[in-house]
mmCIF file as gemmi writes it, N, C-alpha and C atoms, coordinates in Angstrom:
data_model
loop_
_atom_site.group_PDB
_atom_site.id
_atom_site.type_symbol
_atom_site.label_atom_id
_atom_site.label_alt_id
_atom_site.label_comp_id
_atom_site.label_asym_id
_atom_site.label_entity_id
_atom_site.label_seq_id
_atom_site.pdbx_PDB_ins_code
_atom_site.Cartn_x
_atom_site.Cartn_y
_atom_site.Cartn_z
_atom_site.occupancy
_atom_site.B_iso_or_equiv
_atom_site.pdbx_formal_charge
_atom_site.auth_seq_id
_atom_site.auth_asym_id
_atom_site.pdbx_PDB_model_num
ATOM 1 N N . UNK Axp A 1 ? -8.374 10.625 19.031 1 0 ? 1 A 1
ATOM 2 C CA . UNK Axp A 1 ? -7.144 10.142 18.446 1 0 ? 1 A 1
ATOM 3 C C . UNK Axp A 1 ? -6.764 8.845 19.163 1 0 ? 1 A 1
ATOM 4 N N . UNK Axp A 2 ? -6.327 8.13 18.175 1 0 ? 2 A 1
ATOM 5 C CA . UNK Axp A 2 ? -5.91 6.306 19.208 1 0 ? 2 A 1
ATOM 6 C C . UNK Axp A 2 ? -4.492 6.925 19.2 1 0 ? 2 A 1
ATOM 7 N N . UNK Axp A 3 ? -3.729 5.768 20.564 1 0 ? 3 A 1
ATOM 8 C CA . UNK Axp A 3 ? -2.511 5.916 20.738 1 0 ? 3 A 1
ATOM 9 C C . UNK Axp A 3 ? -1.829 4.367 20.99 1 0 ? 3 A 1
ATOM 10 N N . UNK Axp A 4 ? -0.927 4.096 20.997 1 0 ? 4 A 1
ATOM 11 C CA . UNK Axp A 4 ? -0.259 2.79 20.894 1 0 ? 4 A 1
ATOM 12 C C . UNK Axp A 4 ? 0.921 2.645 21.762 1 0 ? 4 A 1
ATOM 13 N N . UNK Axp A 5 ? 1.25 1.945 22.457 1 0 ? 5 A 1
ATOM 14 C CA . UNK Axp A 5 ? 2.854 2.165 22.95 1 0 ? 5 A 1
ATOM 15 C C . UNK Axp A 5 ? 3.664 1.199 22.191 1 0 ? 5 A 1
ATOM 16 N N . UNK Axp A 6 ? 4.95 1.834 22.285 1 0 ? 6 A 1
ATOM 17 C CA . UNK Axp A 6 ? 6.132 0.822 21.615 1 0 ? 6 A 1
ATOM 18 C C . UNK Axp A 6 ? 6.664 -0.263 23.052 1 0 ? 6 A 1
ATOM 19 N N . UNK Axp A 7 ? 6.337 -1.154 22.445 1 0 ? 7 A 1
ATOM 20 C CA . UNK Axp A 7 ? 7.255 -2.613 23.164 1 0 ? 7 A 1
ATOM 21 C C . UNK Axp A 7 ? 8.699 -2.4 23.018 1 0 ? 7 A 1
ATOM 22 N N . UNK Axp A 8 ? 9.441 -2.634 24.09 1 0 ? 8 A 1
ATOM 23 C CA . UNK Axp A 8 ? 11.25 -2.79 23.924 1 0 ? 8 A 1
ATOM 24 C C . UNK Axp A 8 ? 11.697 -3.664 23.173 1 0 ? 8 A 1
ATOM 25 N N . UNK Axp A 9 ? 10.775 -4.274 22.492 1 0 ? 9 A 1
ATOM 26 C CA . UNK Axp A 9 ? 10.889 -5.161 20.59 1 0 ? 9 A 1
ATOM 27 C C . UNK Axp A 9 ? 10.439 -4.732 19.731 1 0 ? 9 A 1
ATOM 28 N N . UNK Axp A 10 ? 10.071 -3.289 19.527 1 0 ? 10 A 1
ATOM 29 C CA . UNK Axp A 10 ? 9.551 -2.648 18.431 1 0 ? 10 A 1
ATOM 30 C C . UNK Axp A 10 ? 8.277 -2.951 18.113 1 0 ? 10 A 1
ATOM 31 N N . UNK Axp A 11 ? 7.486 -3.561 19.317 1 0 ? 11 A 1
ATOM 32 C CA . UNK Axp A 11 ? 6.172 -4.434 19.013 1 0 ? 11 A 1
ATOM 33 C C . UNK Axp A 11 ? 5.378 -2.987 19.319 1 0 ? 11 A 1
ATOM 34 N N . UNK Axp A 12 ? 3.935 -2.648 18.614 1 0 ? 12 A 1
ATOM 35 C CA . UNK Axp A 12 ? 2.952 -2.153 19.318 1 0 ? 12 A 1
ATOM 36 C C . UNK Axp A 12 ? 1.851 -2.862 18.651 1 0 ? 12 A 1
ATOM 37 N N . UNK Axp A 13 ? 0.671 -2.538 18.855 1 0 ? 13 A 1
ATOM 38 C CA . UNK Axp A 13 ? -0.943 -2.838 18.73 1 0 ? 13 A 1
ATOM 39 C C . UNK Axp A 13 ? -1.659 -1.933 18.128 1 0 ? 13 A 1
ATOM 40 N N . UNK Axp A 14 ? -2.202 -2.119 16.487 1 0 ? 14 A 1
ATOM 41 C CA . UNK Axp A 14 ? -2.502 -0.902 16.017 1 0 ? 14 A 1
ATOM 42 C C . UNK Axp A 14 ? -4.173 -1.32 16.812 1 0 ? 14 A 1
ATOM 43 N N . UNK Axp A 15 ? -4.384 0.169 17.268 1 0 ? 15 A 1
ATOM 44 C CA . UNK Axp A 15 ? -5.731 0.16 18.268 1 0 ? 15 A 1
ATOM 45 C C . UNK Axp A 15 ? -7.031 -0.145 17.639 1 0 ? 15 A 1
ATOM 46 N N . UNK Axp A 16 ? -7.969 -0.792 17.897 1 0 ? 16 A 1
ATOM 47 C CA . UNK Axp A 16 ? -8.941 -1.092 16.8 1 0 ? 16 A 1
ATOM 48 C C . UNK Axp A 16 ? -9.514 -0.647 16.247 1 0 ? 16 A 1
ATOM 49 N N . UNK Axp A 17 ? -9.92 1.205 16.284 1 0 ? 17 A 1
ATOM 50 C CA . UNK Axp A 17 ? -10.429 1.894 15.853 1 0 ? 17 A 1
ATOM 51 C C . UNK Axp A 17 ? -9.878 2.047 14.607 1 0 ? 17 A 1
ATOM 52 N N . UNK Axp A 18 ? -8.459 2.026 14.429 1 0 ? 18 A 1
ATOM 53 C CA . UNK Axp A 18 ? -7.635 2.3 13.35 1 0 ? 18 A 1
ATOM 54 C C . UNK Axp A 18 ? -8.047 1.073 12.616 1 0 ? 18 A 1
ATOM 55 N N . UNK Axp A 19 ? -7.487 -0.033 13.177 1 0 ? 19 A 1
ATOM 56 C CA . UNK Axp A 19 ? -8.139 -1.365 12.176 1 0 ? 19 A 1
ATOM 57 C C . UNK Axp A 19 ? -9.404 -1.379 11.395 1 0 ? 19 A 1
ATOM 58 N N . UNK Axp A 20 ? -10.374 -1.007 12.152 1 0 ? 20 A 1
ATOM 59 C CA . UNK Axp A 20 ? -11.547 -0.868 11.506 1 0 ? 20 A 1
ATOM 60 C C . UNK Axp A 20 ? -11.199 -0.052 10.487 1 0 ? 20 A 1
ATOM 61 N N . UNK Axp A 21 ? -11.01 1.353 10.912 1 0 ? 21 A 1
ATOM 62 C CA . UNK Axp A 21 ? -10.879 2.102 9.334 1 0 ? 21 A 1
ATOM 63 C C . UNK Axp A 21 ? -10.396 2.14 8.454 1 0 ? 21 A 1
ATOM 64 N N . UNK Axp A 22 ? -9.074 0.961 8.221 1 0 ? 22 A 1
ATOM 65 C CA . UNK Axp A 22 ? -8.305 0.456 7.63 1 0 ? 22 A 1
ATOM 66 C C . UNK Axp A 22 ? -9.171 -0.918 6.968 1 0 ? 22 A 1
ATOM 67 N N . UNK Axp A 23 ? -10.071 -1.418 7.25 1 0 ? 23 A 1
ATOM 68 C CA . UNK Axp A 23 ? -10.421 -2.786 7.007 1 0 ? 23 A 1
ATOM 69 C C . UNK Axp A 23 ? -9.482 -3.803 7.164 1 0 ? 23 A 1
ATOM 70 N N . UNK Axp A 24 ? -8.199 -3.725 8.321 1 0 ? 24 A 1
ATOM 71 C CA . UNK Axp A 24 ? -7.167 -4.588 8.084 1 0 ? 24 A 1
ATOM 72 C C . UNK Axp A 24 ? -7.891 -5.748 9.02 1 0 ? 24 A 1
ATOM 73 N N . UNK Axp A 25 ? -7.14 -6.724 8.611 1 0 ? 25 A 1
ATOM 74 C CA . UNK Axp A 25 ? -7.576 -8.215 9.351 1 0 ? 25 A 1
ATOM 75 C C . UNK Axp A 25 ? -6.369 -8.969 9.819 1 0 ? 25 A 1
ATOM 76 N N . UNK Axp A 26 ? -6.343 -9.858 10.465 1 0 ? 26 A 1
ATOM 77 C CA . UNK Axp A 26 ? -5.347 -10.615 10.886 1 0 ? 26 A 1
ATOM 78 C C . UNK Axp A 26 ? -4.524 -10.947 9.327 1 0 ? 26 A 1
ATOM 79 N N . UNK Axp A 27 ? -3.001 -10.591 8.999 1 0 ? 27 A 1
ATOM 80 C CA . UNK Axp A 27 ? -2.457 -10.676 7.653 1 0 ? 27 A 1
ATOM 81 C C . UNK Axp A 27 ? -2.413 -9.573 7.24 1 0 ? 27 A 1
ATOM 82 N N . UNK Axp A 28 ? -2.748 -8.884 7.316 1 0 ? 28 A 1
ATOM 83 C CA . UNK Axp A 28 ? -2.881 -7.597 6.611 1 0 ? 28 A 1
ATOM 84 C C . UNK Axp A 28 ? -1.296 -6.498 6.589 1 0 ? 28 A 1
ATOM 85 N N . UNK Axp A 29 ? -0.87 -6.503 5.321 1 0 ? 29 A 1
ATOM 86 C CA . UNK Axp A 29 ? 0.361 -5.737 5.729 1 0 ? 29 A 1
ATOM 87 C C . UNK Axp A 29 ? 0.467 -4.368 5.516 1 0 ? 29 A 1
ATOM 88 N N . UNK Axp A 30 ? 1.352 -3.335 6.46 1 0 ? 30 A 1
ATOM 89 C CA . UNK Axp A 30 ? 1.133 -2.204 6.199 1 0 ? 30 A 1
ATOM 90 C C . UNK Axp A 30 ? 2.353 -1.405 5.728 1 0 ? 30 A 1
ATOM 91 N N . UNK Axp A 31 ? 2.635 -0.652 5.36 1 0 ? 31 A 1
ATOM 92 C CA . UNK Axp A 31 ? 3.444 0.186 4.765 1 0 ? 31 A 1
ATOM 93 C C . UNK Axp A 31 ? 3.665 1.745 5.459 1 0 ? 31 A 1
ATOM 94 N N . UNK Axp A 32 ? 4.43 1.611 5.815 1 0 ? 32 A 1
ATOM 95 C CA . UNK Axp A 32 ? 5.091 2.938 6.447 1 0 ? 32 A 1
ATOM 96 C C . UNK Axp A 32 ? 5.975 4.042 5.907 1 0 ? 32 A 1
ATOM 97 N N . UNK Axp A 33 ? 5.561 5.133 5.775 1 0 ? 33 A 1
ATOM 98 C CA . UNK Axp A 33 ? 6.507 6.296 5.212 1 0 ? 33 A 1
ATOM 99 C C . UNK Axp A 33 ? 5.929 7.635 6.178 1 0 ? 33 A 1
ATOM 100 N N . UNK Axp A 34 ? 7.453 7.803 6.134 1 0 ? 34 A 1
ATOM 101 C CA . UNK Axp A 34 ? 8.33 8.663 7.31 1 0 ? 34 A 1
ATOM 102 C C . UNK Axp A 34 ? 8.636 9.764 6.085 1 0 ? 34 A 1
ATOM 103 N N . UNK Axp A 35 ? 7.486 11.332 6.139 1 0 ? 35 A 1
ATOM 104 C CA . UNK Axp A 35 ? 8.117 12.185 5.745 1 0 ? 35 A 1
ATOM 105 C C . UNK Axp A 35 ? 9.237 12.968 6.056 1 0 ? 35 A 1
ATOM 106 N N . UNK Axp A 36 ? 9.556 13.961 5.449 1 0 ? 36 A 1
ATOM 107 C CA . UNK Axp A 36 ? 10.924 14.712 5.771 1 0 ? 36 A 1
ATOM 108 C C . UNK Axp A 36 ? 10.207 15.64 6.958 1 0 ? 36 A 1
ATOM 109 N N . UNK Axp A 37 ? 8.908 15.936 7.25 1 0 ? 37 A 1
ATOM 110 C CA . UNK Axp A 37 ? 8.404 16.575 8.612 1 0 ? 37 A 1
ATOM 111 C C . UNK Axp A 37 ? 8.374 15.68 9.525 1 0 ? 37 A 1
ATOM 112 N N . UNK Axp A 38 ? 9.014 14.231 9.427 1 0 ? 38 A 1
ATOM 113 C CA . UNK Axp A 38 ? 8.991 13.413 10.697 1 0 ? 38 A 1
ATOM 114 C C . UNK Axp A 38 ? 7.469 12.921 10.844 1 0 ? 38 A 1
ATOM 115 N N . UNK Axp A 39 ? 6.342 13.055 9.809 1 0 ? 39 A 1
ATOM 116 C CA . UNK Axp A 39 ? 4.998 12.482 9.977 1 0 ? 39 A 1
ATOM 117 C C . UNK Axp A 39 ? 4.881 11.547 9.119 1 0 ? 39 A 1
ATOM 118 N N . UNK Axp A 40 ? 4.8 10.288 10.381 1 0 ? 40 A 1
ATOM 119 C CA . UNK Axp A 40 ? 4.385 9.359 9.692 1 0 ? 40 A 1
ATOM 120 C C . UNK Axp A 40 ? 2.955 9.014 8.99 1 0 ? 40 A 1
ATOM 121 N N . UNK Axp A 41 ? 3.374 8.105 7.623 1 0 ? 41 A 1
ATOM 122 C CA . UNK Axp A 41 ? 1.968 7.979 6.749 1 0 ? 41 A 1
ATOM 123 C C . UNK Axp A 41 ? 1.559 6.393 7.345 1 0 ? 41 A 1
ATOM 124 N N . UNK Axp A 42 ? 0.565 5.354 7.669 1 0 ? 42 A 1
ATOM 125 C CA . UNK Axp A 42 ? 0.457 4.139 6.998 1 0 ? 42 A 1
ATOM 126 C C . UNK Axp A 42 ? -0.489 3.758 6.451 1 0 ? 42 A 1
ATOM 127 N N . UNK Axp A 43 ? -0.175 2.612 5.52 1 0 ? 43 A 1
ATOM 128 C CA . UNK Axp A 43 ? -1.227 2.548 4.698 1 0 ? 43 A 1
ATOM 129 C C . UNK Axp A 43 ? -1.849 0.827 4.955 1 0 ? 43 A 1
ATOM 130 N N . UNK Axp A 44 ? -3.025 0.154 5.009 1 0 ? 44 A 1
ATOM 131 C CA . UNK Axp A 44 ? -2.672 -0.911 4.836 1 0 ? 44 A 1
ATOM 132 C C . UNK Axp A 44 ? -3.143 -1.555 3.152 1 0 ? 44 A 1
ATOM 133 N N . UNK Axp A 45 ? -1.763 -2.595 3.083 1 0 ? 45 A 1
ATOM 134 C CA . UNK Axp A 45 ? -1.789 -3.275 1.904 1 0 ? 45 A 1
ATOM 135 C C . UNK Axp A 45 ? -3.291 -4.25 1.688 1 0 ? 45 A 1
ATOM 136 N N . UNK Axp A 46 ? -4.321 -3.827 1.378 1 0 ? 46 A 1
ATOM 137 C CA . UNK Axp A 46 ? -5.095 -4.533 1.01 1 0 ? 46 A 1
ATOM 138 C C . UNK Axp A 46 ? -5.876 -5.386 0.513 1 0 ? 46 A 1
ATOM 139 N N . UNK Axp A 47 ? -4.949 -4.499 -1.231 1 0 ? 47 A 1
ATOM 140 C CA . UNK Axp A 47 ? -4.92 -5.368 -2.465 1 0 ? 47 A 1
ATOM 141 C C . UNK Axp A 47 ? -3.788 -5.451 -2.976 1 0 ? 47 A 1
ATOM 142 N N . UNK Axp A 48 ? -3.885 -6.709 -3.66 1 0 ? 48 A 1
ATOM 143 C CA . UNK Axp A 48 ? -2.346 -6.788 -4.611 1 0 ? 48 A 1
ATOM 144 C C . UNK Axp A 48 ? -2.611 -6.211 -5.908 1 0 ? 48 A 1
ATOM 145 N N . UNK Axp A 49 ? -1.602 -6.658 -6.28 1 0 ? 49 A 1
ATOM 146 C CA . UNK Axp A 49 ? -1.671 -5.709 -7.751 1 0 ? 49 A 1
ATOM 147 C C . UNK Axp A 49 ? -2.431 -6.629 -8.848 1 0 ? 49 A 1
ATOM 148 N N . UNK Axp A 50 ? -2.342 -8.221 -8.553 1 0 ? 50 A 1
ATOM 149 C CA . UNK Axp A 50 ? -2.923 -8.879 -9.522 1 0 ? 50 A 1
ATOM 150 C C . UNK Axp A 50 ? -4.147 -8.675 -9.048 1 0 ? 50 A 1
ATOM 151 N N . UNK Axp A 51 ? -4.97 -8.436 -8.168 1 0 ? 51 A 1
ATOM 152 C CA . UNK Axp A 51 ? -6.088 -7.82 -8.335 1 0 ? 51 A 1
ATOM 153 C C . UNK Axp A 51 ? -6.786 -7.118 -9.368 1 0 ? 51 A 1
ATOM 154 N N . UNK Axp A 52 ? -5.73 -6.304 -9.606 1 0 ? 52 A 1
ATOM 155 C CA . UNK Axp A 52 ? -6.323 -5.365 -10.495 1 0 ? 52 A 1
ATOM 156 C C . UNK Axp A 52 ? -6.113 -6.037 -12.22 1 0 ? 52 A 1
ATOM 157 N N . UNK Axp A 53 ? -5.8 -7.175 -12.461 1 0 ? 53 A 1
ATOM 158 C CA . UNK Axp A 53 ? -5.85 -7.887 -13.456 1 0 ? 53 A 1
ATOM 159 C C . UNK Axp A 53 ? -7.15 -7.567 -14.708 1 0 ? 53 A 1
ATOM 160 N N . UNK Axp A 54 ? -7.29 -7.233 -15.615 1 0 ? 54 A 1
ATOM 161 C CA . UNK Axp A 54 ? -8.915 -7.296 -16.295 1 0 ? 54 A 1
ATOM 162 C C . UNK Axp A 54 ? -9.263 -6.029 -15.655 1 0 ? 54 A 1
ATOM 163 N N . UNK Axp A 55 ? -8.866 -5.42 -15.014 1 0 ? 55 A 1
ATOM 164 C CA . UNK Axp A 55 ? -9.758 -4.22 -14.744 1 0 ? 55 A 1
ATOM 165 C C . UNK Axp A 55 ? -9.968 -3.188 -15.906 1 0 ? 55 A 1
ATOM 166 N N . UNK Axp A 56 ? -8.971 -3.292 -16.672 1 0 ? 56 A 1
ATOM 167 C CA . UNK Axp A 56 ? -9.186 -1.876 -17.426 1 0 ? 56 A 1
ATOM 168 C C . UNK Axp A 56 ? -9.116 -2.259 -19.289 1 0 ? 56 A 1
ATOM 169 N N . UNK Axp A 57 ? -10.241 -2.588 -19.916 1 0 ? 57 A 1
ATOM 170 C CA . UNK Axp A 57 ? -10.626 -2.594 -21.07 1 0 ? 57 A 1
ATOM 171 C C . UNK Axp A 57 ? -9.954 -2.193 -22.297 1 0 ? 57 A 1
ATOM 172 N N . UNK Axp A 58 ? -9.75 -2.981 -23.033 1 0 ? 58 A 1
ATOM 173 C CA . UNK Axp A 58 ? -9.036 -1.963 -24.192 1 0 ? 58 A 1
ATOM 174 C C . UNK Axp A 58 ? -8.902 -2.873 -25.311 1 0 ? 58 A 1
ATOM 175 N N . UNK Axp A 59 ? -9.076 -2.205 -26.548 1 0 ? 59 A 1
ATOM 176 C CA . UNK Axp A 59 ? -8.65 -3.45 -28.295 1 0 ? 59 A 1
ATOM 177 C C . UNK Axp A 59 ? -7.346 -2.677 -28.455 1 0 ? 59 A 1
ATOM 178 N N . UNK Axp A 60 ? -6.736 -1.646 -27.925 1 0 ? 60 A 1
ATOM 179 C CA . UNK Axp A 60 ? -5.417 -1.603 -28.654 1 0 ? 60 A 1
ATOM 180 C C . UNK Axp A 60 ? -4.131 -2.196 -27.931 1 0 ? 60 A 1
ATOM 181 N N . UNK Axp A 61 ? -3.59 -2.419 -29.128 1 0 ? 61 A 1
ATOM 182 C CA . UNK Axp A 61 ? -2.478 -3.222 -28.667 1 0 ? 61 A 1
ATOM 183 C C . UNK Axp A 61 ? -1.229 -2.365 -29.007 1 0 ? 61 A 1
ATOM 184 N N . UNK Axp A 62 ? -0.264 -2.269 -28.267 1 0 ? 62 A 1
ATOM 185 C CA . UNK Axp A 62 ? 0.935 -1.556 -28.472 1 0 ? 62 A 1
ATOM 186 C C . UNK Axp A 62 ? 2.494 -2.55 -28.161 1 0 ? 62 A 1
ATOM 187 N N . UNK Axp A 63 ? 3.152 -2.342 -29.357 1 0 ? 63 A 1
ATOM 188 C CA . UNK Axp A 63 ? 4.273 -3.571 -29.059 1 0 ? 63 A 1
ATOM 189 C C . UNK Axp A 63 ? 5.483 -2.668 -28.111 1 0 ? 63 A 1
ATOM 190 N N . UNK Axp A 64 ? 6 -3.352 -27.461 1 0 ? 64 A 1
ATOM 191 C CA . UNK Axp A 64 ? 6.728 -3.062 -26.754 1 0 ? 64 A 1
ATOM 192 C C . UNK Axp A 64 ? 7.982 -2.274 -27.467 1 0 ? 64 A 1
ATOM 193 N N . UNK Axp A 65 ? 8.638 -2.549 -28.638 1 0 ? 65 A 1
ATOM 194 C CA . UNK Axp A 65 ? 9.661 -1.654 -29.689 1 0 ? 65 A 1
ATOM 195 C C . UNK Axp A 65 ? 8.93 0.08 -29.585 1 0 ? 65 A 1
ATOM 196 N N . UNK Axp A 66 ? 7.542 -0.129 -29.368 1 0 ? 66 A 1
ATOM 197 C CA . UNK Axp A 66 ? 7.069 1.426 -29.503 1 0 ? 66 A 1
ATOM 198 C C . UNK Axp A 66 ? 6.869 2.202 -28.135 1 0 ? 66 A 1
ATOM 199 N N . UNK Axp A 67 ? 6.865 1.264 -26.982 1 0 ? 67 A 1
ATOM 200 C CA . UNK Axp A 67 ? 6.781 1.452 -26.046 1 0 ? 67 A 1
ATOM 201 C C . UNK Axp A 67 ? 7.991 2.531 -25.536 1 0 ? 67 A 1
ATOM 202 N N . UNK Axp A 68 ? 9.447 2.234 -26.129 1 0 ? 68 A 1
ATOM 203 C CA . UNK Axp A 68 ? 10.696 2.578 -26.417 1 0 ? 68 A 1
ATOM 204 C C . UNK Axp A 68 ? 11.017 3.127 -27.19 1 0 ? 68 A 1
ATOM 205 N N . UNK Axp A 69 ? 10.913 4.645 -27.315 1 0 ? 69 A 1
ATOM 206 C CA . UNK Axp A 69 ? 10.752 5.55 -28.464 1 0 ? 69 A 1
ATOM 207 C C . UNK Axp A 69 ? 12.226 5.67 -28.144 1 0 ? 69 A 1
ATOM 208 N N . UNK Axp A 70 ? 13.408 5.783 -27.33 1 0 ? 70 A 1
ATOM 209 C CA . UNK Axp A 70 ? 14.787 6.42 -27.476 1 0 ? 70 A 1
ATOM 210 C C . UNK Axp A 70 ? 15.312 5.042 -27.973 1 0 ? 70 A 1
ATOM 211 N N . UNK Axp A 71 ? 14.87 3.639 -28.374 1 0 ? 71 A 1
ATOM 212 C CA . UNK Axp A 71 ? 15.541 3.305 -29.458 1 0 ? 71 A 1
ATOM 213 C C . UNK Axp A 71 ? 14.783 2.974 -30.859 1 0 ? 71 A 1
ATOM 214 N N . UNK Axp A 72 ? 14.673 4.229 -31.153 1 0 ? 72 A 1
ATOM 215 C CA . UNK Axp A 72 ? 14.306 4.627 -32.585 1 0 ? 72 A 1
ATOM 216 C C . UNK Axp A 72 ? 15.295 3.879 -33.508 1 0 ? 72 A 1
């Protein structure tokens, strides 16, 4: 298990083992969530969302009026 200390600026050093398994790099942002058991999750931000642009194939088209079925 890696461990980290907190700086009296909220600074720590995620340990490199973690980096590696993260693929994070210098920039890399991470995201933190604090369950209701007090265990923390992080994740790092890797990809953006326009990444995923063209990824997913399709001929149908759906207009947005149908998208919104409660104003029928």
């Amino acid at each position: 298990m890696a461990e980290s200390t907190i700086t009296s600026k909220g600074q720590t050093t995620v340990p490199a083992e973690v980096r590696a398994a993260l693929h994070a790099e210098p920039g890399t942002r991470l995201e933190w969530h604090v369950t209701p058991d007090s265990d923390v999750i992080v994740r790092a931000k890797t990809l953006s969302v326009l990444a995923l642009a063209g990824s997913v194939k399709t001929d149908k088209h759906v207009d947005v009026e149908d998208m919104n079925p409660w104003r029928s």
